[in-house]
N, CA, C and O atoms as a Tripos MOL2 file, in Angstrom:
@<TRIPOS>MOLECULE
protein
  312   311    78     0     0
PROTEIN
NO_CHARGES

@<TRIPOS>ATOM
      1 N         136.6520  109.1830   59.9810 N.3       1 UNK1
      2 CA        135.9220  108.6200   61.0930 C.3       1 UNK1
      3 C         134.6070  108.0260   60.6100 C.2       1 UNK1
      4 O         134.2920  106.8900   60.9610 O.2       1 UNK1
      5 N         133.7010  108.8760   59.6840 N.am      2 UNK2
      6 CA        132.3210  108.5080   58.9690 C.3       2 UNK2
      7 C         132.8310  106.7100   58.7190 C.2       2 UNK2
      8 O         132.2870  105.8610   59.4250 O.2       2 UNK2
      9 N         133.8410  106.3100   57.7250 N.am      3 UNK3
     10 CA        134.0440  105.3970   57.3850 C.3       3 UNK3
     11 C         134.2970  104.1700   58.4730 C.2       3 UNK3
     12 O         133.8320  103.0430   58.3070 O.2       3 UNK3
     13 N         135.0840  104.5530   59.5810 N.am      4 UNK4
     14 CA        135.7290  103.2630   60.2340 C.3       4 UNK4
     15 C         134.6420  102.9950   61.4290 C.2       4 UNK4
     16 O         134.4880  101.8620   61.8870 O.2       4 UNK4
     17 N         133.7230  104.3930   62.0110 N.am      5 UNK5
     18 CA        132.8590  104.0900   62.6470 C.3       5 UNK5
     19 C         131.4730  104.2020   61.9440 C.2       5 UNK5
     20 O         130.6900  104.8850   62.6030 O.2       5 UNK5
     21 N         131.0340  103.7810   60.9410 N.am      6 UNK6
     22 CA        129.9160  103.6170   59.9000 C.3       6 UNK6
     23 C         128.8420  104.5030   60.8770 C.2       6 UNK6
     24 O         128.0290  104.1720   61.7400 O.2       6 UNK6
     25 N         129.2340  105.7050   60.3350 N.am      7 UNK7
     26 CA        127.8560  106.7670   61.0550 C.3       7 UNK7
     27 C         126.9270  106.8600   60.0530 C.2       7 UNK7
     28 O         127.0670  106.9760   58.8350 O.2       7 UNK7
     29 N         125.7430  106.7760   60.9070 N.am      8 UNK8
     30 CA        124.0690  107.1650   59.6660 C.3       8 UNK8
     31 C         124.5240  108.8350   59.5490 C.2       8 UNK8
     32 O         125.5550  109.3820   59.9400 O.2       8 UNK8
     33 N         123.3250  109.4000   58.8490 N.am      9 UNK9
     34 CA        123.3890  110.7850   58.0190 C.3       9 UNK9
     35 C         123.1470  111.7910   59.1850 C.2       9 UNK9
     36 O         123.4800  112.9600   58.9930 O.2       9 UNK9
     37 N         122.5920  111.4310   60.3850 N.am     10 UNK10
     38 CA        122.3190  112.0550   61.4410 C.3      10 UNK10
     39 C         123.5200  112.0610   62.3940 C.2      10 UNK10
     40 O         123.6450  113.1470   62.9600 O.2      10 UNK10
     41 N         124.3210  111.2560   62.6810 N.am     11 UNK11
     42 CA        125.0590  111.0890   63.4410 C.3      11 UNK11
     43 C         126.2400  111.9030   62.9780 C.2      11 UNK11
     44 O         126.9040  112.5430   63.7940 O.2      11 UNK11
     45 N         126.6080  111.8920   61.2890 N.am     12 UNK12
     46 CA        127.4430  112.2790   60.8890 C.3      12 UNK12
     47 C         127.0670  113.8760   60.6670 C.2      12 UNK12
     48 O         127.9240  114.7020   60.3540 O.2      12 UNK12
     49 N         125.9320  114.1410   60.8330 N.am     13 UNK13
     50 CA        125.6470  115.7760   60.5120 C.3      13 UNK13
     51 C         126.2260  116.3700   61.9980 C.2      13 UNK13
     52 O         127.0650  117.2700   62.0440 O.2      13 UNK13
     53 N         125.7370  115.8280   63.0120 N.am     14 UNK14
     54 CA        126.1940  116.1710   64.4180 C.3      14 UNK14
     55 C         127.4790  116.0440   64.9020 C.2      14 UNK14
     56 O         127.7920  116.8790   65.7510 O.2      14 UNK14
     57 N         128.3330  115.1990   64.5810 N.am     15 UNK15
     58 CA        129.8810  114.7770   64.6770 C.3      15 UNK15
     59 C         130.3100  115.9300   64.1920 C.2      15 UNK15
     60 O         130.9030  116.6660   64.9810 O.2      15 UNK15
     61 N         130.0860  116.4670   62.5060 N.am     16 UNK16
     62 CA        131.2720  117.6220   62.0110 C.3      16 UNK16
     63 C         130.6010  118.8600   62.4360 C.2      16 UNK16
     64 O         131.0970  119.9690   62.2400 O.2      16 UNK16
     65 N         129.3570  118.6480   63.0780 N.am     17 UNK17
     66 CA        129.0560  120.3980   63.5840 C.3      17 UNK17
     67 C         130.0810  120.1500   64.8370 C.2      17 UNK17
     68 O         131.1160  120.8100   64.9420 O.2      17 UNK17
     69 N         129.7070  119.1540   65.7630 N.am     18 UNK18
     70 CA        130.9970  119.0800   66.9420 C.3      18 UNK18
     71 C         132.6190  119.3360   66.4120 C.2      18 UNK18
     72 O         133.3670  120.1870   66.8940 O.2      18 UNK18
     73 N         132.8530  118.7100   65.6790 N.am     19 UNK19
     74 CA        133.8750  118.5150   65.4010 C.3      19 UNK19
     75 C         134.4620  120.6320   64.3870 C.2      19 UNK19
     76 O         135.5980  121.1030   64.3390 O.2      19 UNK19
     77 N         133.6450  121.0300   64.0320 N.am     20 UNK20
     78 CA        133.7890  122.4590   63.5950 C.3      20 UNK20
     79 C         133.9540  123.6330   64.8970 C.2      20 UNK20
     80 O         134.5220  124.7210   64.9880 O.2      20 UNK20
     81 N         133.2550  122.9040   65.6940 N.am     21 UNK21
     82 CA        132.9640  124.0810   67.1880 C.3      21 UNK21
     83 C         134.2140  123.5320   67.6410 C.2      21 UNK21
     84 O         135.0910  124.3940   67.6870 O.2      21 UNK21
     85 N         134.6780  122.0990   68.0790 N.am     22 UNK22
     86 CA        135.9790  121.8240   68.5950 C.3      22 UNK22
     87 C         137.3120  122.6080   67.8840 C.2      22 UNK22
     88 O         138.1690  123.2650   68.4750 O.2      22 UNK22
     89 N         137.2320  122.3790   66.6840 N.am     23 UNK23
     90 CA        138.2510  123.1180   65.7150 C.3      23 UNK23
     91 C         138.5670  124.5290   66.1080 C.2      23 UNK23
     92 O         139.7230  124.9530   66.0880 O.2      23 UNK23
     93 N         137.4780  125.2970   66.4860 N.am     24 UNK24
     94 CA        137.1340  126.8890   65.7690 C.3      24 UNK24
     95 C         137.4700  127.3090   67.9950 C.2      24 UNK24
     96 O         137.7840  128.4050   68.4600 O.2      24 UNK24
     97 N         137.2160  125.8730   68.8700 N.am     25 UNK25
     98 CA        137.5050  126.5090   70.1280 C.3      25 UNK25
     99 C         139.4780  126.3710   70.0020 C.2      25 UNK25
    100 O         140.3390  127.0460   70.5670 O.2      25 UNK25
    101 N         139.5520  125.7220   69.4530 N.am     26 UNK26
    102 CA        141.1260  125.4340   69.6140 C.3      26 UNK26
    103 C         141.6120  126.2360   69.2550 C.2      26 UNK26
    104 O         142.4860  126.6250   70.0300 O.2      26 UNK26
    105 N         141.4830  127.0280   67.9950 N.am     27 UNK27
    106 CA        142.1770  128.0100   67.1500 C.3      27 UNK27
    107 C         142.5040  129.2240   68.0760 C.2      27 UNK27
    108 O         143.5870  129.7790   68.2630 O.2      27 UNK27
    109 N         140.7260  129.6010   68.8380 N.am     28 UNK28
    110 CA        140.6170  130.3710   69.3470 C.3      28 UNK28
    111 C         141.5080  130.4830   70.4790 C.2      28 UNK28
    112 O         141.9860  131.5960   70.6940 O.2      28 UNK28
    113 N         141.8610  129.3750   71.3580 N.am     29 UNK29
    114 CA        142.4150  129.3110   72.5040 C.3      29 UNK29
    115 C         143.9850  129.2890   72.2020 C.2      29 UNK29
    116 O         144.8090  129.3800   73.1110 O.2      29 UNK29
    117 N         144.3970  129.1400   70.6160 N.am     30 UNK30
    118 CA        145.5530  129.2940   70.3910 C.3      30 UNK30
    119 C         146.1700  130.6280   70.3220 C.2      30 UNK30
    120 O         147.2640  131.0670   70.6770 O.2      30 UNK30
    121 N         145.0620  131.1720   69.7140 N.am     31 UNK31
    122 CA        145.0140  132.9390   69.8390 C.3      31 UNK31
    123 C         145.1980  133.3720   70.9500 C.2      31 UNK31
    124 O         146.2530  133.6030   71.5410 O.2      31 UNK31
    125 N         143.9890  133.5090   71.3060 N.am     32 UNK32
    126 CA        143.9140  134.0650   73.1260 C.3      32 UNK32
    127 C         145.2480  133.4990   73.8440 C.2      32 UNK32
    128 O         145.8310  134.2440   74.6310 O.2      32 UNK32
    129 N         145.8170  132.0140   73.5580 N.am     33 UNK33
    130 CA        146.7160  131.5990   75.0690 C.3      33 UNK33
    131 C         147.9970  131.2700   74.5720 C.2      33 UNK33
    132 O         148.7250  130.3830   75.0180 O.2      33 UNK33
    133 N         148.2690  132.1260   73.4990 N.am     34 UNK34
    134 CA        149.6850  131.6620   72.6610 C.3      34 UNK34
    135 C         150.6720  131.9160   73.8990 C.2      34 UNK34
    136 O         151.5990  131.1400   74.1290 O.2      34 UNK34
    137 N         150.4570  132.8780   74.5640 N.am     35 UNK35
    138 CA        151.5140  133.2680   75.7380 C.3      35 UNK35
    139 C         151.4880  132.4680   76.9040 C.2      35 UNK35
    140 O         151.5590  133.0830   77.9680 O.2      35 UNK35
    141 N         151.4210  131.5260   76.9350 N.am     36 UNK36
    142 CA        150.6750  130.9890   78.2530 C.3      36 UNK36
    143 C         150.4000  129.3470   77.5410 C.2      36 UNK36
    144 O         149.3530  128.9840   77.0040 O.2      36 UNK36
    145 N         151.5900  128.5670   77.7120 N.am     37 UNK37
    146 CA        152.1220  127.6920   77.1130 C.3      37 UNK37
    147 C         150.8820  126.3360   77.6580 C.2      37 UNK37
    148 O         150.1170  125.4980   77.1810 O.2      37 UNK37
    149 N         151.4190  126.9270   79.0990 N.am     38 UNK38
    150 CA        150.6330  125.7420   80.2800 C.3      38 UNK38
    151 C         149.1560  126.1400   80.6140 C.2      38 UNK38
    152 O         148.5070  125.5230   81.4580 O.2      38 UNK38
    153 N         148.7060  127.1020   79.9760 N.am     39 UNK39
    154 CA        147.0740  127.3590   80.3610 C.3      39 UNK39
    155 C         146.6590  126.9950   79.0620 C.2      39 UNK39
    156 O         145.4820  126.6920   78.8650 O.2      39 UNK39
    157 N         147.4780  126.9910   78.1720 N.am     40 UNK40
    158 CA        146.8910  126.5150   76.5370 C.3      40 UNK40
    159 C         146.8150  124.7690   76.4130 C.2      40 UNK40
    160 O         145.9720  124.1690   75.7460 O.2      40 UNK40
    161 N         147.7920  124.1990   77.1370 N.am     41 UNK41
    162 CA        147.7110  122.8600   77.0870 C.3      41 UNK41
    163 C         146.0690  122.8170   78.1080 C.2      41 UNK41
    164 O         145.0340  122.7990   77.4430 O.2      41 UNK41
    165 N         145.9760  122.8060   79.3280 N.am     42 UNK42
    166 CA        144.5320  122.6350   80.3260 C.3      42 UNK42
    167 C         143.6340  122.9970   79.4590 C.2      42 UNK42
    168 O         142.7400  122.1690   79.2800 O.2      42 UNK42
    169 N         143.5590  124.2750   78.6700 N.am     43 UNK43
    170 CA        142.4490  124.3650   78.1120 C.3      43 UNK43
    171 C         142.4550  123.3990   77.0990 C.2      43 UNK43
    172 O         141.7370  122.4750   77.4810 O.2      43 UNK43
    173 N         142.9220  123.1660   75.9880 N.am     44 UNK44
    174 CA        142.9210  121.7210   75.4380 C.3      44 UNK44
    175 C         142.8480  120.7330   75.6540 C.2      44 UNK44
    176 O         142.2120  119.9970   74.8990 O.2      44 UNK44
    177 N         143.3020  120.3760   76.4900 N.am     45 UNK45
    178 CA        142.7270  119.0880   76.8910 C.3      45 UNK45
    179 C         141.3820  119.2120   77.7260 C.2      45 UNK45
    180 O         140.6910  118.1940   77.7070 O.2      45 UNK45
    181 N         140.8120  120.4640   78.5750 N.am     46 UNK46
    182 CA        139.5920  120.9350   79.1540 C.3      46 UNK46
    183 C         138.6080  120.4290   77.4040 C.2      46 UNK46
    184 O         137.8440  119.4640   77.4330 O.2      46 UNK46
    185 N         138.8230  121.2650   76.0310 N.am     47 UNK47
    186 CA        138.2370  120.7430   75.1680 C.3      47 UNK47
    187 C         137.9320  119.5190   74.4390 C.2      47 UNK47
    188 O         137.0000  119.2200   73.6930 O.2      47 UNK47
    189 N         139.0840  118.8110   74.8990 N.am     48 UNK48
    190 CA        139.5950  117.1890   73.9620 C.3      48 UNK48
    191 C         138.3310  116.6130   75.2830 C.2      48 UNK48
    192 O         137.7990  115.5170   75.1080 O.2      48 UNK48
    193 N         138.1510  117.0280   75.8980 N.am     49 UNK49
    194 CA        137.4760  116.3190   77.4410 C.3      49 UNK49
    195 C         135.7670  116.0590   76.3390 C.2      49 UNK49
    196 O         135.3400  115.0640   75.7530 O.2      49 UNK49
    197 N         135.1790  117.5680   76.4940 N.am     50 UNK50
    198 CA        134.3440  117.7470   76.0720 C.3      50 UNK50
    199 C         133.8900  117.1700   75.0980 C.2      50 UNK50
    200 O         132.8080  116.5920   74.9890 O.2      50 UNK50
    201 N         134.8870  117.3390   74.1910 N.am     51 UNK51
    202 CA        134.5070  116.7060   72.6830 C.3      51 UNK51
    203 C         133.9650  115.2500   73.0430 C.2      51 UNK51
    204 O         132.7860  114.9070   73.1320 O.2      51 UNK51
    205 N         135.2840  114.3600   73.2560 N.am     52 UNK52
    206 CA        135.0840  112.8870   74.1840 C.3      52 UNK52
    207 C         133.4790  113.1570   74.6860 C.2      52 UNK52
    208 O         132.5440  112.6370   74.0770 O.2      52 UNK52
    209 N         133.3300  113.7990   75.5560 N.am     53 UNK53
    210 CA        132.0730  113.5230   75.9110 C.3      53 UNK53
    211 C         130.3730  113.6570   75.0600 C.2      53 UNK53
    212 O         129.4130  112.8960   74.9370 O.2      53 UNK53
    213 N         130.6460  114.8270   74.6890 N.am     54 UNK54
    214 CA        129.7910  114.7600   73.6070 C.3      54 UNK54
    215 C         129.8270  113.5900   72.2280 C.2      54 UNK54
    216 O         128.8130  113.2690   71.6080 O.2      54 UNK54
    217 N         130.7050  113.2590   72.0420 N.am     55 UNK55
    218 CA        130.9800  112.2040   71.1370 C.3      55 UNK55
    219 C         130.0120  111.2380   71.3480 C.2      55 UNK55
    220 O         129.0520  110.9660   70.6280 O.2      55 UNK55
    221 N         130.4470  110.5980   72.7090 N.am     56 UNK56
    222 CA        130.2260  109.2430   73.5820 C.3      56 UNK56
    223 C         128.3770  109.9560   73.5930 C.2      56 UNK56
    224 O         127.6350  109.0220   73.8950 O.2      56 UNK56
    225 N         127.8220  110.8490   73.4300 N.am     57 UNK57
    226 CA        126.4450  110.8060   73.5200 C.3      57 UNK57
    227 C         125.7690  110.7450   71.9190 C.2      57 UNK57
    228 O         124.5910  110.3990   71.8260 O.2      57 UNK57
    229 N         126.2240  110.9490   71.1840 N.am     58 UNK58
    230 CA        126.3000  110.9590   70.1230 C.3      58 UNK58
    231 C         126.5990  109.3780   68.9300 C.2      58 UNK58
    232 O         126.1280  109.1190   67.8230 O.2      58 UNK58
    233 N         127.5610  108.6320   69.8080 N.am     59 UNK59
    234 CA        127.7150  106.9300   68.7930 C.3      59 UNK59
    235 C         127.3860  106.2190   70.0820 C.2      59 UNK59
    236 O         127.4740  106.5450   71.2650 O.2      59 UNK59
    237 N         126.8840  104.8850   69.3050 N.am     60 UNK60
    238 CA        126.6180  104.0620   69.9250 C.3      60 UNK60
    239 C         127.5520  103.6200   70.4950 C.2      60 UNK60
    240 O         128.6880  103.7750   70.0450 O.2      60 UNK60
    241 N         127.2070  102.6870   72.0980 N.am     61 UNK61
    242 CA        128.4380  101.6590   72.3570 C.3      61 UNK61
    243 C         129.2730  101.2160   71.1920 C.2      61 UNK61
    244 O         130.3710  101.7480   71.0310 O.2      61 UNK61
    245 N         128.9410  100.4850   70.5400 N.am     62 UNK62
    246 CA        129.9870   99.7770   69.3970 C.3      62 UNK62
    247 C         130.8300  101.2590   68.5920 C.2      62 UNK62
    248 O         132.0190  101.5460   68.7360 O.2      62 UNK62
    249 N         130.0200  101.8650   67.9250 N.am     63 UNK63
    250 CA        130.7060  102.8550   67.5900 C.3      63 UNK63
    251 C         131.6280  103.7310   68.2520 C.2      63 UNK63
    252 O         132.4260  104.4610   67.6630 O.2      63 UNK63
    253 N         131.4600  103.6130   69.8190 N.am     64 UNK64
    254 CA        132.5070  104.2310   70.6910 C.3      64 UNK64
    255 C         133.8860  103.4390   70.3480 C.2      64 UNK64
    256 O         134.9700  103.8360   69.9210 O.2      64 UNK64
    257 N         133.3670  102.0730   70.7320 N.am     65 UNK65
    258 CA        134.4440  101.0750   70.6080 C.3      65 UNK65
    259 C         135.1530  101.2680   69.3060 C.2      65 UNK65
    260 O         136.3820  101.3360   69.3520 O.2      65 UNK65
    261 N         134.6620  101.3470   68.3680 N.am     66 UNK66
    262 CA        135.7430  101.3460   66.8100 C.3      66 UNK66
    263 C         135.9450  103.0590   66.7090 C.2      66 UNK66
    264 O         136.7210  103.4200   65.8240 O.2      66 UNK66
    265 N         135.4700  103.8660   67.3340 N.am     67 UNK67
    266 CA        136.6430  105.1390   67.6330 C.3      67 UNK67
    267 C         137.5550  105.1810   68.5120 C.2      67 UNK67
    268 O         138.5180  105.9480   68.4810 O.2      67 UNK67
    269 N         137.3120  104.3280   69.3920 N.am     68 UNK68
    270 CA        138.6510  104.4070   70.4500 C.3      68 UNK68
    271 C         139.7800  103.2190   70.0060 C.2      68 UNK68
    272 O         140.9540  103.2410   70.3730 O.2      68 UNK68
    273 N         139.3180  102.4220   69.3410 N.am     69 UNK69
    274 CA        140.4260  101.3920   68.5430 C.3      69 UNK69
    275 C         141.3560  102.2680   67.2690 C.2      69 UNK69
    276 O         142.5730  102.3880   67.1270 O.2      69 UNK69
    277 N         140.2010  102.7960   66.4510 N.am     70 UNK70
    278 CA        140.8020  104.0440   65.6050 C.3      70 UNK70
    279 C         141.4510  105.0570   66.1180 C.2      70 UNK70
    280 O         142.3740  105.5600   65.4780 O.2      70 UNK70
    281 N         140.9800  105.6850   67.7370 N.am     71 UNK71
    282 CA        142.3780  106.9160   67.7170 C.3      71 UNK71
    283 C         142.9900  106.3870   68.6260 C.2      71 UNK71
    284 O         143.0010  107.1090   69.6240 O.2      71 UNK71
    285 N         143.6990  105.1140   68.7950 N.am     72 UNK72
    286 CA        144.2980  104.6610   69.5170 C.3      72 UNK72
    287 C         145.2590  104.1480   67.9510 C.2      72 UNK72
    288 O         146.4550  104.4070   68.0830 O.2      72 UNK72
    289 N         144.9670  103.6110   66.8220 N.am     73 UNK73
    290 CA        146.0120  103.0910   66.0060 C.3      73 UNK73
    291 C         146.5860  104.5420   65.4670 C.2      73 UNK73
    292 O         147.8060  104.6110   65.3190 O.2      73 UNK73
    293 N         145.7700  105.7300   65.1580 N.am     74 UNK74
    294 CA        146.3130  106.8000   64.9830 C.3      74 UNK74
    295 C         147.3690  107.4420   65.7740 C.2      74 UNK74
    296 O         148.2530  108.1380   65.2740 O.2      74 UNK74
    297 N         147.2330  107.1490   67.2130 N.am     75 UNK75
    298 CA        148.1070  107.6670   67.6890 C.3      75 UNK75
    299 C         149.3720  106.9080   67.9080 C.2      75 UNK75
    300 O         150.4760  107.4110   68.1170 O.2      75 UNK75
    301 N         149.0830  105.6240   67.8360 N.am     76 UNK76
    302 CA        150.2910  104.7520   67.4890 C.3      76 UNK76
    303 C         151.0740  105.3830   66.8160 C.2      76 UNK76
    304 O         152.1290  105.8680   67.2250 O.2      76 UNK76
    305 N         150.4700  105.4630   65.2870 N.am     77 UNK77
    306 CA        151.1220  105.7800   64.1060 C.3      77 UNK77
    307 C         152.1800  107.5760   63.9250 C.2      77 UNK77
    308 O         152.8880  108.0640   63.0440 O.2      77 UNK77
    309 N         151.8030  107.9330   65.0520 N.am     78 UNK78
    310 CA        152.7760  109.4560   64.8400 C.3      78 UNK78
    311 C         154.1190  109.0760   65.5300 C.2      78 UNK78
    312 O         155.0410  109.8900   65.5790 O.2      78 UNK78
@<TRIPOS>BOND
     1     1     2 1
     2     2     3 1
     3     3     4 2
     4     3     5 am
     5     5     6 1
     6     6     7 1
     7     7     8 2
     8     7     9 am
     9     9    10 1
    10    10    11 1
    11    11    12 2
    12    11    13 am
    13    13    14 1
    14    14    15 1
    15    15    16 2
    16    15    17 am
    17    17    18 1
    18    18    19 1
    19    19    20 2
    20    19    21 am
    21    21    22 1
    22    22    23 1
    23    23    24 2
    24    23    25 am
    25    25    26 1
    26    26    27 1
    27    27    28 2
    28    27    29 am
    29    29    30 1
    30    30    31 1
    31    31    32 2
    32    31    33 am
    33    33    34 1
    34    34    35 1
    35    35    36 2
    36    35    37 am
    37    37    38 1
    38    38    39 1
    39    39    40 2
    40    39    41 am
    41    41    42 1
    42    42    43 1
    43    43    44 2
    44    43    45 am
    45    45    46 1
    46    46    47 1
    47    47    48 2
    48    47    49 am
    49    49    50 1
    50    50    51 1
    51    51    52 2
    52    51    53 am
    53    53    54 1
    54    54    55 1
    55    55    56 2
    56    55    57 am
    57    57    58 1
    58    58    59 1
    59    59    60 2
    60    59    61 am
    61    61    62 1
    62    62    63 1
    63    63    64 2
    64    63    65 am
    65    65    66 1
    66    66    67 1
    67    67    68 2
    68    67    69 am
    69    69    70 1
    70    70    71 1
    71    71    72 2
    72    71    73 am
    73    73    74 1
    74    74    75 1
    75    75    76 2
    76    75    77 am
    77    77    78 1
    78    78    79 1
    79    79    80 2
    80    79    81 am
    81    81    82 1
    82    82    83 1
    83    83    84 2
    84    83    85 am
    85    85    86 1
    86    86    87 1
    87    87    88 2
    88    87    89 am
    89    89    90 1
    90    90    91 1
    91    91    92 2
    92    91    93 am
    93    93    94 1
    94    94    95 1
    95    95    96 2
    96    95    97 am
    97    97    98 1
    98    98    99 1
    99    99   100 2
   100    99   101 am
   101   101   102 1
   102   102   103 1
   103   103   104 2
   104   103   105 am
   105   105   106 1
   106   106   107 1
   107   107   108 2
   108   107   109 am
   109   109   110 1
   110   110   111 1
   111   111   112 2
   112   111   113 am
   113   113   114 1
   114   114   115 1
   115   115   116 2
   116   115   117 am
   117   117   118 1
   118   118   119 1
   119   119   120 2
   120   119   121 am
   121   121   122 1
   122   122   123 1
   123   123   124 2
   124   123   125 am
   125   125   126 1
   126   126   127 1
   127   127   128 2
   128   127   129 am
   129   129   130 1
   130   130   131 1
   131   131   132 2
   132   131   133 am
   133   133   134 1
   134   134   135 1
   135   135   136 2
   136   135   137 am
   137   137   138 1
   138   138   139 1
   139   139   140 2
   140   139   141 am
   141   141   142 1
   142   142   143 1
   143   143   144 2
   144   143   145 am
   145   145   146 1
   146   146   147 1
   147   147   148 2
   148   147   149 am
   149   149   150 1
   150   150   151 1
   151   151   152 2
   152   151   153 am
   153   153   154 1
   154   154   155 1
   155   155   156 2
   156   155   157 am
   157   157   158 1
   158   158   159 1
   159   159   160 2
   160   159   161 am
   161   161   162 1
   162   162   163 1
   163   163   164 2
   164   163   165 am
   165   165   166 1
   166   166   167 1
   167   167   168 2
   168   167   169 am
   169   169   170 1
   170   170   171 1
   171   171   172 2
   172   171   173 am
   173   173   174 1
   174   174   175 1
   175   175   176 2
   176   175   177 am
   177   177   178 1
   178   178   179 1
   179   179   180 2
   180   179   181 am
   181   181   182 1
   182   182   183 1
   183   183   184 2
   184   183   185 am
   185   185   186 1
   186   186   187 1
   187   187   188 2
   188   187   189 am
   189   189   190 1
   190   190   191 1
   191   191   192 2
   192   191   193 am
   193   193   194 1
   194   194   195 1
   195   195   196 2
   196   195   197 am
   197   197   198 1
   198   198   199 1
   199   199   200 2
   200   199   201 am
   201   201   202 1
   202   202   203 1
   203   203   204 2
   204   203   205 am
   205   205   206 1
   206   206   207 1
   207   207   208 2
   208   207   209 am
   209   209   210 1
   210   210   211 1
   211   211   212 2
   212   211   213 am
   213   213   214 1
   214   214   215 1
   215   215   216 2
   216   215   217 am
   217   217   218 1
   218   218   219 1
   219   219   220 2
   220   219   221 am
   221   221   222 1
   222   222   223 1
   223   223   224 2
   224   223   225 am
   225   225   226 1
   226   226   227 1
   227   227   228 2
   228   227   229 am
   229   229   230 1
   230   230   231 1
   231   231   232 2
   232   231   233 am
   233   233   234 1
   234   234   235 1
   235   235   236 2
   236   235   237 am
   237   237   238 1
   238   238   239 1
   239   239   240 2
   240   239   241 am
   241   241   242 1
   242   242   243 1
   243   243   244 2
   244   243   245 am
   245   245   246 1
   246   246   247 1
   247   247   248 2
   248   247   249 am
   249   249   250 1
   250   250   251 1
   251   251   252 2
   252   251   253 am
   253   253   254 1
   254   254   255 1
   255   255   256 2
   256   255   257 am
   257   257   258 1
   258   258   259 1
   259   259   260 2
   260   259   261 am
   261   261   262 1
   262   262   263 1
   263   263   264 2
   264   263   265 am
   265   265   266 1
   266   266   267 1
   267   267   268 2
   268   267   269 am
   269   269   270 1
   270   270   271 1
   271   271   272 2
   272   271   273 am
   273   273   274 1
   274   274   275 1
   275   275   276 2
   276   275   277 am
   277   277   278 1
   278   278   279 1
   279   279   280 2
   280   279   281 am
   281   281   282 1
   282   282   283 1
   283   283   284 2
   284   283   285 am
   285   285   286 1
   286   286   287 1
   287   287   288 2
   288   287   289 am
   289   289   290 1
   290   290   291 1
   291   291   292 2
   292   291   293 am
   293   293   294 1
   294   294   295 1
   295   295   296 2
   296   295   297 am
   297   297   298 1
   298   298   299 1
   299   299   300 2
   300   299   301 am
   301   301   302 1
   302   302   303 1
   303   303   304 2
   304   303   305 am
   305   305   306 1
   306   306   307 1
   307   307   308 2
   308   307   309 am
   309   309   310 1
   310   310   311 1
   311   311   312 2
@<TRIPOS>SUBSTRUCTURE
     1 UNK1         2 RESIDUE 1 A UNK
     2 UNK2         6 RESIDUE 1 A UNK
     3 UNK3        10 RESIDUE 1 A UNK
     4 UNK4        14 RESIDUE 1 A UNK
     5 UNK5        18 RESIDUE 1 A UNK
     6 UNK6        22 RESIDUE 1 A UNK
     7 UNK7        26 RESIDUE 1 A UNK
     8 UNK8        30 RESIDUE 1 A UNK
     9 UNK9        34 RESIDUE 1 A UNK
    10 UNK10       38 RESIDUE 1 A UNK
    11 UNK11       42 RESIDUE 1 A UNK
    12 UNK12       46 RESIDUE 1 A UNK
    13 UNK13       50 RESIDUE 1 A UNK
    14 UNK14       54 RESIDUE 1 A UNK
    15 UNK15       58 RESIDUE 1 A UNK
    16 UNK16       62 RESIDUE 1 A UNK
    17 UNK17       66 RESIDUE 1 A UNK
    18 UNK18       70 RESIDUE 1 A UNK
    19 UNK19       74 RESIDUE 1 A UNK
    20 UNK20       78 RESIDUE 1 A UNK
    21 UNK21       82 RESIDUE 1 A UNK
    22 UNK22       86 RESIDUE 1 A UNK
    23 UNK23       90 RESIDUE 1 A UNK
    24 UNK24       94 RESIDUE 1 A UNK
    25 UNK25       98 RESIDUE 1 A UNK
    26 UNK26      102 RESIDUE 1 A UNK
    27 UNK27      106 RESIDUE 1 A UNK
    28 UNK28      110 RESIDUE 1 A UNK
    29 UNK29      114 RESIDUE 1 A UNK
    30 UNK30      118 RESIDUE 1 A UNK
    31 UNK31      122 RESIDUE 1 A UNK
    32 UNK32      126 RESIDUE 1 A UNK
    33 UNK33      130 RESIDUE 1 A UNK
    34 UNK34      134 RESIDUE 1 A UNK
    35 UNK35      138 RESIDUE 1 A UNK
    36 UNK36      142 RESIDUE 1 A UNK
    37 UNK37      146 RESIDUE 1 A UNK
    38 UNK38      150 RESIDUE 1 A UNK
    39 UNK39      154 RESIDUE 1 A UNK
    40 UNK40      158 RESIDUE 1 A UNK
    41 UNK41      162 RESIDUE 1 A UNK
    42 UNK42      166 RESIDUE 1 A UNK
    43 UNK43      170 RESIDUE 1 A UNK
    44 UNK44      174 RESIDUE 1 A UNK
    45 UNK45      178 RESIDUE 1 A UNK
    46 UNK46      182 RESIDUE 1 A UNK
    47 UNK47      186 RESIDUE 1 A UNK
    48 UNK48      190 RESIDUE 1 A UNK
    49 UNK49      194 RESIDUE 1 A UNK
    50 UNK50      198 RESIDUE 1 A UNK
    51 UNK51      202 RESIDUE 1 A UNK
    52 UNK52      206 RESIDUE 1 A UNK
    53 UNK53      210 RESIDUE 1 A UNK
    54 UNK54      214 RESIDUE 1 A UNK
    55 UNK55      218 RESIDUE 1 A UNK
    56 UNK56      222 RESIDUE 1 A UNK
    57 UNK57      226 RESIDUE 1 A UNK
    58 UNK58      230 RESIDUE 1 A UNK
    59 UNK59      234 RESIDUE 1 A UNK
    60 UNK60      238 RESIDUE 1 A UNK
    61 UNK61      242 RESIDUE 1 A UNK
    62 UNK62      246 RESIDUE 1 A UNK
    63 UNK63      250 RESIDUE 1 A UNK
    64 UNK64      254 RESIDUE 1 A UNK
    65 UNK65      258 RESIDUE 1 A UNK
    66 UNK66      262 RESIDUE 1 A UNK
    67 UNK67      266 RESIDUE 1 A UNK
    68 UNK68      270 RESIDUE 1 A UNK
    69 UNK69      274 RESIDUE 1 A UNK
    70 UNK70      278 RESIDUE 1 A UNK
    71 UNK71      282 RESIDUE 1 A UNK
    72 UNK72      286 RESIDUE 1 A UNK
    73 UNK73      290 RESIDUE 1 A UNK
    74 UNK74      294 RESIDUE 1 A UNK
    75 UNK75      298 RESIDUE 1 A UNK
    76 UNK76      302 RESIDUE 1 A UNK
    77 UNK77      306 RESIDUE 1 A UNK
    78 UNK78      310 RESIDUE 1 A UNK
């Protein structure tokens, strides 16, 4: 992401602390909601929400734009 949305040293220090807390809530909620197929999807996507949002405060307009072009060809690609 550093690369395709050219983040300064600040932006990119704040992205992988987000991006570590997003990781470390997912794991967690995989733990806690392994039983509970359909409360594990809401809460994930409740997090994918968040992240998105914090992101979007975090890059600029343009930089929003070349992450949402980027996880839009990524998700093409699966």
């Amino acid at each position: 992401m550093a690369q395709k949305v050219r983040l300064d040293e600040g932006q990119y220090v704040k992205i992988k602390r987000l991006n570590l807390q997003m990781l470390a809530e997912m794991q967690e909620a995989k733990t806690r909601l392994s039983s509970d197929p359909a409360a594990l999807d809401q809460y994930l996507a409740e997090v994918q929400s968040h992240y998105e949002w914090d992101l979007a405060a975090i890059l600029w307009p343009r930089q929003m734009v070349a992450y949402n072009q980027a996880k839009a060809t990524m998700t093409a690609a699966k």
